[in-house]
N, C-alpha and C positions, 0 to 999 in steps of 0.2 A: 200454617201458611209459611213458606221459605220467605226470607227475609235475604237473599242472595240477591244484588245486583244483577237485573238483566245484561244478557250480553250484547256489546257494541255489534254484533254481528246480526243482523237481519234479513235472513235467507228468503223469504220471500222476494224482499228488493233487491239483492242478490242474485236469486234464480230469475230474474224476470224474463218476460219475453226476449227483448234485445241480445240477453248475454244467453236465454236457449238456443236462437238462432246462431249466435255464435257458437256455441258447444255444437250444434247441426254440424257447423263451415267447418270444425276438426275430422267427427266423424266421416263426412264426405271426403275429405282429404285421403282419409287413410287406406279410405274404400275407393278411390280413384286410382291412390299410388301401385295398390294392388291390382289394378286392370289393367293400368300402364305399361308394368310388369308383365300379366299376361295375354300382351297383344290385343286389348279389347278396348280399341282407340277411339270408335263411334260412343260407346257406353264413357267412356272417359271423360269426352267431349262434353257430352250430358251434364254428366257432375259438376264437371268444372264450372261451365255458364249456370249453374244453380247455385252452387257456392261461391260465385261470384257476385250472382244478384244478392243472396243474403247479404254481402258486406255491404250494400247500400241500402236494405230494406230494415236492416238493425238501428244500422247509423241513424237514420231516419227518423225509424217510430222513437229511440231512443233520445232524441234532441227535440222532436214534438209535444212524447208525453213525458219530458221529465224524469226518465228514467234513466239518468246514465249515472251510473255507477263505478265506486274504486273499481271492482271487479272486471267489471266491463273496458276500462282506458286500457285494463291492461290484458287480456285479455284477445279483444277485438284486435289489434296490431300483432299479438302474436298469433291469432290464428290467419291471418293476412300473409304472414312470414313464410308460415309453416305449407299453404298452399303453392305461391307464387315461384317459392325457393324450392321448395320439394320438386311442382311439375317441372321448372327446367332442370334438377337434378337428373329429374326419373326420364325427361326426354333424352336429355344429351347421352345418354347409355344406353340407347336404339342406337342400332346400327345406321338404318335407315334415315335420320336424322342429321349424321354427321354425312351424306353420300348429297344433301341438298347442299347446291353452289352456293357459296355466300352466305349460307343458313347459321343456324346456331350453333358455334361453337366453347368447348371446356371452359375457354377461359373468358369467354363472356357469362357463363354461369358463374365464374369466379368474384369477377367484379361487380355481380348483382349480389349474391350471396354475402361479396365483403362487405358492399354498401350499406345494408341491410343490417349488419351487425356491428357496423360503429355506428349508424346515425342512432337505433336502440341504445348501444353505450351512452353516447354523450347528449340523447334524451334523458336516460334516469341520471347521469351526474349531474345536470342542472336542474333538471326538478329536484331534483333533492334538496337542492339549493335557494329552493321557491323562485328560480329566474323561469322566464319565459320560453319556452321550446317549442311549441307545437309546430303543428305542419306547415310545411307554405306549399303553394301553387303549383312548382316544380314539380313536389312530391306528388301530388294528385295526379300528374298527368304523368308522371314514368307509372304510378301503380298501374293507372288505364292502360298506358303503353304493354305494359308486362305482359294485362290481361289479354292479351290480343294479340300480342307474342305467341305467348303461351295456346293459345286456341287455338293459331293458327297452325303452331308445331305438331297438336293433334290432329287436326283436319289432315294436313299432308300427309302426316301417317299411317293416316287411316283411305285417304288416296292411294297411296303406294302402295296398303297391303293386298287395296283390291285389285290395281292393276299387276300384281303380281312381280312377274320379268318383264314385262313389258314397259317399251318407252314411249311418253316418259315418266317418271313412276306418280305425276299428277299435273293436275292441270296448269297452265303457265299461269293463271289470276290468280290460283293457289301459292304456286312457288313464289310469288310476288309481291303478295301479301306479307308470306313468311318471312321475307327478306326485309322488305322496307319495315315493317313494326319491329322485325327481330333489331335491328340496326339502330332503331329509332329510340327503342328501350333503352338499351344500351345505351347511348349517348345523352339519353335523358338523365339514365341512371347517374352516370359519371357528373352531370351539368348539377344535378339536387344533390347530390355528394357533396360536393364542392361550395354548394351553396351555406350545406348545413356546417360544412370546417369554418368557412370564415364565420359566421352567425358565432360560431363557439369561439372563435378565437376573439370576436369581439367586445362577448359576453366575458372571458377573461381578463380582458384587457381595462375591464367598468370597474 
């Protein structure tokens, strides 16, 4: 009989449901990114509201049964990332997406993108620190906001591809969609930005 210390590592709770679902939410990602890619924006569309619902269906079972895990905090938020930031990457390099008025433009992937990558920073420098970070309300409602961004960026382009040359390349409740969520993210994005620099600058100042 080994006399070796089991290891703190416990793969079972580990792998659990919540964080398979999340390993699901990557793999859809990457299988989306790749349709996106090759003009297959209805099938896109799909993936996305599925690996959308997973991030609520994880979160869920995982704060119910007790199942959240190191793994999973960390995890769960980057596979969030990797979705939300990817699809507008892989939109905004459709042609057809920069040709919608008022639609999504480079450099509002830029400022979702930045957002996204300092509020991460100066989440792990303060948990490190045992301070307080987590999400606030703001955040909730730009991630929604994104998602629906983002949906709506594939819908029209999957409008456009069928109407071909033809005007105009989708329907006006479509184009409108796209604008006010696309716009609205944005500005959310920028508002929970901001929110989360003073939160940090206050927590510095304690």
């Amino acid at each position: 009989m080994s006399n070796r210390p089991k290891s703190p590592f416990d793969r079972s709770k580990a792998f659990n449901l919540p964080n398979q679902l999340t390993s699901l939410r990557l793999v859809l990602a990457v299988v989306m990114f790749a349709l996106i890619a090759w003009d297959h924006f209805v099938t896109s569309f799909v993936l996305f509201v599925v690996a959308a619902s997973t991030d609520w269906i994880d979160g869920y079972y995982a704060r119910k049964y007790g199942q959240v895990t190191t793994l999973g905090r960390i995890l769960d938020p980057f596979a969030d990332k990797v979705i939300i930031c990817g699809t507008f990457i892989f939109l905004v390099a459709v042609p057809e997406t920069l040709a919608a008025k008022y639609g999504l433009r480079p450099w509002m992937v830029v400022v979702i993108v930045g957002r996204e990558l300092l509020v991460t920073a100066l989440r792990s420098f303060f948990e490190d620190r045992g301070s307080d970070f987590s999400a606030k309300w703001s955040g909730k409602w730009k991630m929604l906001l994104q998602c629906i961004a983002a949906g709506a960026g594939l819908v029209y382009l999957a409008c456009a591809q069928r109407a071909g040359t033809a005007e105009p390349p989708a329907p006006d409740w479509v184009w409108g969609i796209l604008v006010a969520s696309t716009w609205a993210a944005v500005l959310l994005t920028i508002y929970s930005g901001i929110g989360y620099v003073a939160a940090a600058v206050k927590l510095l100042r304690e």
